[in-house]
N, CA, C and O atoms as a GROMACS GRO file, in nm:
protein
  276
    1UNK      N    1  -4.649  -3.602  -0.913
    1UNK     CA    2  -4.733  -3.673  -1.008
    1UNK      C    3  -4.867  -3.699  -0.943
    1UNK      O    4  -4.877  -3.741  -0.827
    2UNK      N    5  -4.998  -3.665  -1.044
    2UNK     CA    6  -5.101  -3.680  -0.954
    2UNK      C    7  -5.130  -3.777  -1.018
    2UNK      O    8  -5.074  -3.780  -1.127
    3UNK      N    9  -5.240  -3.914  -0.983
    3UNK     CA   10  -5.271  -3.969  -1.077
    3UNK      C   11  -5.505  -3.956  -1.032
    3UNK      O   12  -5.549  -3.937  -0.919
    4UNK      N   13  -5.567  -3.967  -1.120
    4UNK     CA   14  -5.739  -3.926  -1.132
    4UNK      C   15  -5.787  -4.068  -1.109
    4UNK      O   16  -5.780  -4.134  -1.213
    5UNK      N   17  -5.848  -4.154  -0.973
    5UNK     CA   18  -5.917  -4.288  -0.961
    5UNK      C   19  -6.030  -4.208  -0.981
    5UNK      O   20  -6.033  -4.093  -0.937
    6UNK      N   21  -6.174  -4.283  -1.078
    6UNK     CA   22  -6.270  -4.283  -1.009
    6UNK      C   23  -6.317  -4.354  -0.901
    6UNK      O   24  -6.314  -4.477  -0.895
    7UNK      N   25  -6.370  -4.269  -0.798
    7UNK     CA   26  -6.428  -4.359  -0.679
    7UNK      C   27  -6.601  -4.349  -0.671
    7UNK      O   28  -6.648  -4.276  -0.584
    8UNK      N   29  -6.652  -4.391  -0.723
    8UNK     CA   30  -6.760  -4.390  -0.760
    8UNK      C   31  -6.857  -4.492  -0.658
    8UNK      O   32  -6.869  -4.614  -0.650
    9UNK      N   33  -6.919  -4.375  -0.584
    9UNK     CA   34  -6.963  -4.455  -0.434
    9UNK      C   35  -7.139  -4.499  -0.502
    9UNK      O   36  -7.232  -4.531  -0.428
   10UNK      N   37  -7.145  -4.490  -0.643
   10UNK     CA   38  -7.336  -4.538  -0.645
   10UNK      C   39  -7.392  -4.392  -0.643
   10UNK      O   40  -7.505  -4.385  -0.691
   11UNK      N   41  -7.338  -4.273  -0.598
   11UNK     CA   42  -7.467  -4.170  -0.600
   11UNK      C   43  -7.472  -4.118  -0.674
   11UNK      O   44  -7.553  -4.025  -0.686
   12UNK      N   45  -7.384  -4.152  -0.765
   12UNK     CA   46  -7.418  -4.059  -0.953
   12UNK      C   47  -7.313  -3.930  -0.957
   12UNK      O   48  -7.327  -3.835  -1.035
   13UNK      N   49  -7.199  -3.942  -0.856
   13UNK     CA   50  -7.126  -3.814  -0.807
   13UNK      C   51  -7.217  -3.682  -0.736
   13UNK      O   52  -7.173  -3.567  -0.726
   14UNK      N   53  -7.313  -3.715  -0.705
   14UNK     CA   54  -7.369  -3.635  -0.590
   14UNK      C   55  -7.307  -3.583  -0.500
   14UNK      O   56  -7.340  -3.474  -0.453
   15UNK      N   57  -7.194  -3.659  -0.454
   15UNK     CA   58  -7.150  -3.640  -0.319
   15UNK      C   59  -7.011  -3.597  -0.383
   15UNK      O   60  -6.937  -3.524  -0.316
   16UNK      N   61  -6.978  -3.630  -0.486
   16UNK     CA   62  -6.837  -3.527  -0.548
   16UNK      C   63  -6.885  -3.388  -0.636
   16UNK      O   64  -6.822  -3.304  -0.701
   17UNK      N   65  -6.987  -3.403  -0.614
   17UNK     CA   66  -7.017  -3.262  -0.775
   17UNK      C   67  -6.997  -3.294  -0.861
   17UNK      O   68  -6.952  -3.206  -0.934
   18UNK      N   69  -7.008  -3.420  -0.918
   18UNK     CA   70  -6.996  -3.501  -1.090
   18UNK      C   71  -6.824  -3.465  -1.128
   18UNK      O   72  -6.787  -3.440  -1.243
   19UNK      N   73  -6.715  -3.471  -0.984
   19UNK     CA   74  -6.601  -3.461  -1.068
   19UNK      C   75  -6.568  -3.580  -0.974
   19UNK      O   76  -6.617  -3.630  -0.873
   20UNK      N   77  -6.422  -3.613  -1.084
   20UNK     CA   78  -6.335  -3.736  -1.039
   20UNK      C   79  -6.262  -3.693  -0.899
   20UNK      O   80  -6.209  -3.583  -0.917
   21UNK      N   81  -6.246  -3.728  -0.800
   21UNK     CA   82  -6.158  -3.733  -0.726
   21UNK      C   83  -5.960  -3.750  -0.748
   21UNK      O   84  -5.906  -3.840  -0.812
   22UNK      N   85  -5.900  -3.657  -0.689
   22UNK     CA   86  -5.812  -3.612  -0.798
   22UNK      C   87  -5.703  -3.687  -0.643
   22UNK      O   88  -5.736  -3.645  -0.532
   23UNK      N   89  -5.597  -3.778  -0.647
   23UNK     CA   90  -5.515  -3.899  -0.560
   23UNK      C   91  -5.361  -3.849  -0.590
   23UNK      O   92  -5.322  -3.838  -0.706
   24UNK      N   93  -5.280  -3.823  -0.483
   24UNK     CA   94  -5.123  -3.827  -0.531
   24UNK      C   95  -5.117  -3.937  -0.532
   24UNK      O   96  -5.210  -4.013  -0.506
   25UNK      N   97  -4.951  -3.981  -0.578
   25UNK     CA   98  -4.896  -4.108  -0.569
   25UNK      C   99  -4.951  -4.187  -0.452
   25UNK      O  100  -5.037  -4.275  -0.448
   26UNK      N  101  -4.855  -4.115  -0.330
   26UNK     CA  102  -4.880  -4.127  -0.166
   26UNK      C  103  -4.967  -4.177  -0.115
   26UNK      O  104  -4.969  -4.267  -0.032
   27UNK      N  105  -5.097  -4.084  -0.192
   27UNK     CA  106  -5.242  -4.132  -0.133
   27UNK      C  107  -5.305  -4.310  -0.210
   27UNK      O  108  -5.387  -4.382  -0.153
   28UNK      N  109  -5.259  -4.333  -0.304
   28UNK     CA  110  -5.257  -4.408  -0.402
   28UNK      C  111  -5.226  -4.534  -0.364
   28UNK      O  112  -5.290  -4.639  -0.375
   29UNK      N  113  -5.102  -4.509  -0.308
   29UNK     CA  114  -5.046  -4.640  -0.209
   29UNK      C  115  -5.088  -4.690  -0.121
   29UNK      O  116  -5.104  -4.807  -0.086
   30UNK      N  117  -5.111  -4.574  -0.072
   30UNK     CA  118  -5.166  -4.559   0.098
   30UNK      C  119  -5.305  -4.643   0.146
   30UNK      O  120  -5.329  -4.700   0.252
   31UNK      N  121  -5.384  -4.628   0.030
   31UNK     CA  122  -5.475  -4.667  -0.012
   31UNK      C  123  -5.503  -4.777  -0.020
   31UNK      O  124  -5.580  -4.839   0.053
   32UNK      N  125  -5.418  -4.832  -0.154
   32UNK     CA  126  -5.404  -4.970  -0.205
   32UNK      C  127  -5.364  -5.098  -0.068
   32UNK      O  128  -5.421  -5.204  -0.044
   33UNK      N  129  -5.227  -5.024   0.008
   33UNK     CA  130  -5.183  -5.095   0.063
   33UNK      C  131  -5.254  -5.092   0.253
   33UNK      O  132  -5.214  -5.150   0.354
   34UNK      N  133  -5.363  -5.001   0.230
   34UNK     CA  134  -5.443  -4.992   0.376
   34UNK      C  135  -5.367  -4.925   0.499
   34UNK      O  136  -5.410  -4.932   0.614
   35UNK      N  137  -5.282  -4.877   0.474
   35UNK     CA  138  -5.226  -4.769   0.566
   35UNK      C  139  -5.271  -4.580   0.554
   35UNK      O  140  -5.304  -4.503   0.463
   36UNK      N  141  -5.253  -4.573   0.673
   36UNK     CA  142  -5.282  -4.421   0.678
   36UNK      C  143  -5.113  -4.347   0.605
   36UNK      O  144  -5.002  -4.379   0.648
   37UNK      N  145  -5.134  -4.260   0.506
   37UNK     CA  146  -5.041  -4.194   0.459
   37UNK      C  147  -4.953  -4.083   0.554
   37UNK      O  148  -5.025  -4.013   0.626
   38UNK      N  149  -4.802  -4.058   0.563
   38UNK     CA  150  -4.765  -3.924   0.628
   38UNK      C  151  -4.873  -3.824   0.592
   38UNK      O  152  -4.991  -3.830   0.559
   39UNK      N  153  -4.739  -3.686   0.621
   39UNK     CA  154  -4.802  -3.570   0.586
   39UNK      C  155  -4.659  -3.621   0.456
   39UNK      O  156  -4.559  -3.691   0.462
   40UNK      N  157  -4.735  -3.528   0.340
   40UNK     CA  158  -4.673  -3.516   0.181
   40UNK      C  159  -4.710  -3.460   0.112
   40UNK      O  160  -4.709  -3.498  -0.005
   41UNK      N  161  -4.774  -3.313   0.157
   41UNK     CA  162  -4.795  -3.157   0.102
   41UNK      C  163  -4.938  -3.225  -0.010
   41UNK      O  164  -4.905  -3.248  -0.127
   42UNK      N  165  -5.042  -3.246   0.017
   42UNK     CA  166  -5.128  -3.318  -0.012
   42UNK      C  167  -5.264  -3.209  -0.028
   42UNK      O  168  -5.281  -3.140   0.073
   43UNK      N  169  -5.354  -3.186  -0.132
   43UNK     CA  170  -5.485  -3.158  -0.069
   43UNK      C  171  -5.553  -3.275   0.011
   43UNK      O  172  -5.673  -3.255   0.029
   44UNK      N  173  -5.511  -3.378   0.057
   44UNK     CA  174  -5.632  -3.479   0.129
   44UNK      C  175  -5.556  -3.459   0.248
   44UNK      O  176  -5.631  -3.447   0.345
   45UNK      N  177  -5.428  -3.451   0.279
   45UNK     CA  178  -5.369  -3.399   0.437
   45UNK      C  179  -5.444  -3.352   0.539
   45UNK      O  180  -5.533  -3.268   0.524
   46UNK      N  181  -5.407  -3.408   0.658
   46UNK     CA  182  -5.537  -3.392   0.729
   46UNK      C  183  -5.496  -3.231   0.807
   46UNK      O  184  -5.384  -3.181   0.810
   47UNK      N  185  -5.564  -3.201   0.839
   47UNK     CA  186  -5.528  -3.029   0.914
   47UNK      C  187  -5.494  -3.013   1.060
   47UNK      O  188  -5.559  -3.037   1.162
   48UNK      N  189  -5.328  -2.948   1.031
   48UNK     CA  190  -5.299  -3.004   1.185
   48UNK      C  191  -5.347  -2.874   1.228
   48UNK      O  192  -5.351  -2.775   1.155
   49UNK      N  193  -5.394  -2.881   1.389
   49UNK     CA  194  -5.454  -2.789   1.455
   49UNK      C  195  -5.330  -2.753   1.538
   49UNK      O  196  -5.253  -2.824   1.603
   50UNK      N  197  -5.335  -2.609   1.514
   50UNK     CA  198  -5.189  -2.491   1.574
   50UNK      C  199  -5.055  -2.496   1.509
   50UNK      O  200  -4.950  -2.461   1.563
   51UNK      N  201  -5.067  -2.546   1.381
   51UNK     CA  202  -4.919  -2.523   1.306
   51UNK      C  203  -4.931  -2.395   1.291
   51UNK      O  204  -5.028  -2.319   1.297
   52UNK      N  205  -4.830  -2.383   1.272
   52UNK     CA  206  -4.766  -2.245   1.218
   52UNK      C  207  -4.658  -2.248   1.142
   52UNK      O  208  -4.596  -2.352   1.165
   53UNK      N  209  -4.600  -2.173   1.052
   53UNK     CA  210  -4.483  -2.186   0.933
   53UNK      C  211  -4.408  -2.081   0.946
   53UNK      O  212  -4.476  -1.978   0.946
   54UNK      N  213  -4.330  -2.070   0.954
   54UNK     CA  214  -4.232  -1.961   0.982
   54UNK      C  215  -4.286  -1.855   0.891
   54UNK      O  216  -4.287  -1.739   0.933
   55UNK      N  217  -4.336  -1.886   0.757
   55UNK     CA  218  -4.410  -1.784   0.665
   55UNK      C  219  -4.536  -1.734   0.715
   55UNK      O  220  -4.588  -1.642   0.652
   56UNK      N  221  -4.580  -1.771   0.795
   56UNK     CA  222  -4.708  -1.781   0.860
   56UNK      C  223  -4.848  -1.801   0.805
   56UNK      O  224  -4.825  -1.835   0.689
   57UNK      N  225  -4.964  -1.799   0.817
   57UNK     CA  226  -5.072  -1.897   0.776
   57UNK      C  227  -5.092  -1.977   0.683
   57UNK      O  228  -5.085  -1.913   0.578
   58UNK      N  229  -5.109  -2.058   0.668
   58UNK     CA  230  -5.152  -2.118   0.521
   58UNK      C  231  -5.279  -2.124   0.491
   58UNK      O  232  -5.327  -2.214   0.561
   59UNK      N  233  -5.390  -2.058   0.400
   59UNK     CA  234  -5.458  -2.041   0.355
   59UNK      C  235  -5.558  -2.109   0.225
   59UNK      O  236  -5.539  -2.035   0.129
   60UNK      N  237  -5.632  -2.193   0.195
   60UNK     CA  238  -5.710  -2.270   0.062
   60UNK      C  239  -5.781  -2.089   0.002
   60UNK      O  240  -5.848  -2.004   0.060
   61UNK      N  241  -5.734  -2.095  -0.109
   61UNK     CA  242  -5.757  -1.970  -0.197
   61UNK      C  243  -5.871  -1.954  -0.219
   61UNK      O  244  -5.934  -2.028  -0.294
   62UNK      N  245  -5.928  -1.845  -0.153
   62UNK     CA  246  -6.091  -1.802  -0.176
   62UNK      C  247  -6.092  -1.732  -0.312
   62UNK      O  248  -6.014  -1.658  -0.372
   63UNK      N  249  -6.260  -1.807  -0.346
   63UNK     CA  250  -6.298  -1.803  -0.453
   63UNK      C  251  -6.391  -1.709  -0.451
   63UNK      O  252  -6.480  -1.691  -0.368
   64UNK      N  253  -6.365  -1.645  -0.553
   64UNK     CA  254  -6.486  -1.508  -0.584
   64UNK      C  255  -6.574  -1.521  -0.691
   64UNK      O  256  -6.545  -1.576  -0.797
   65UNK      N  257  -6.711  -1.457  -0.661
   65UNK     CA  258  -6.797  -1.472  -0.786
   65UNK      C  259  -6.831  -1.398  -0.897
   65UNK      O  260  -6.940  -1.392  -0.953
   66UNK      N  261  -6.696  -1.324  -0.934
   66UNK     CA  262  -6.667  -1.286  -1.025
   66UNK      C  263  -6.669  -1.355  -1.152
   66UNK      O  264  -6.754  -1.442  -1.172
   67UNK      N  265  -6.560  -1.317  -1.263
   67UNK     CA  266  -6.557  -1.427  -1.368
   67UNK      C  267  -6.474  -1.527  -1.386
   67UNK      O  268  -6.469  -1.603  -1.483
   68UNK      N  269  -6.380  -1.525  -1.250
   68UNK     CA  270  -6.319  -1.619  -1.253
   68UNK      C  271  -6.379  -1.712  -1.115
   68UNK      O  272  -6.309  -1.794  -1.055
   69UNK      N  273  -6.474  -1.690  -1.092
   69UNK     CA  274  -6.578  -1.751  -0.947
   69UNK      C  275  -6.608  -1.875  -1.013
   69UNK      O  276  -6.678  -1.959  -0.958
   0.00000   0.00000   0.00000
């Protein structure tokens, strides 16, 4: 379940690209209640340096400037 806060820091979303910032549950809590969250398969997860997965790399899906760019 994801849930959409705006966090609206004053710069008019400048600093998001005029979109909402998009929060799991996890992060939600984590948040609220001032703790740093686990790992919980997250885009805000922080990037561990030298994992590896038995599947091997994990990759953020490059975008092309095509028509779906």
């Amino acid at each position: 379940m994801e849930l959409s806060m705006n966090n609206d820091d004053g710069s008019g979303g400048a600093h998001s690209g005029g979109r909402k910032r998009v929060y799991c549950k996890e992060c939600v809590i984590a948040e609220v209640t001032r703790i740093k969250a686990n790992f919980h398969l997250c885009v805000r997860d922080e990037v561990i340096i030298g994992f590896k997965t038995s599947a091997g790399p994990i990759f953020r899906p490059v975008r092309n400037s095509g028509e779906d760019g």
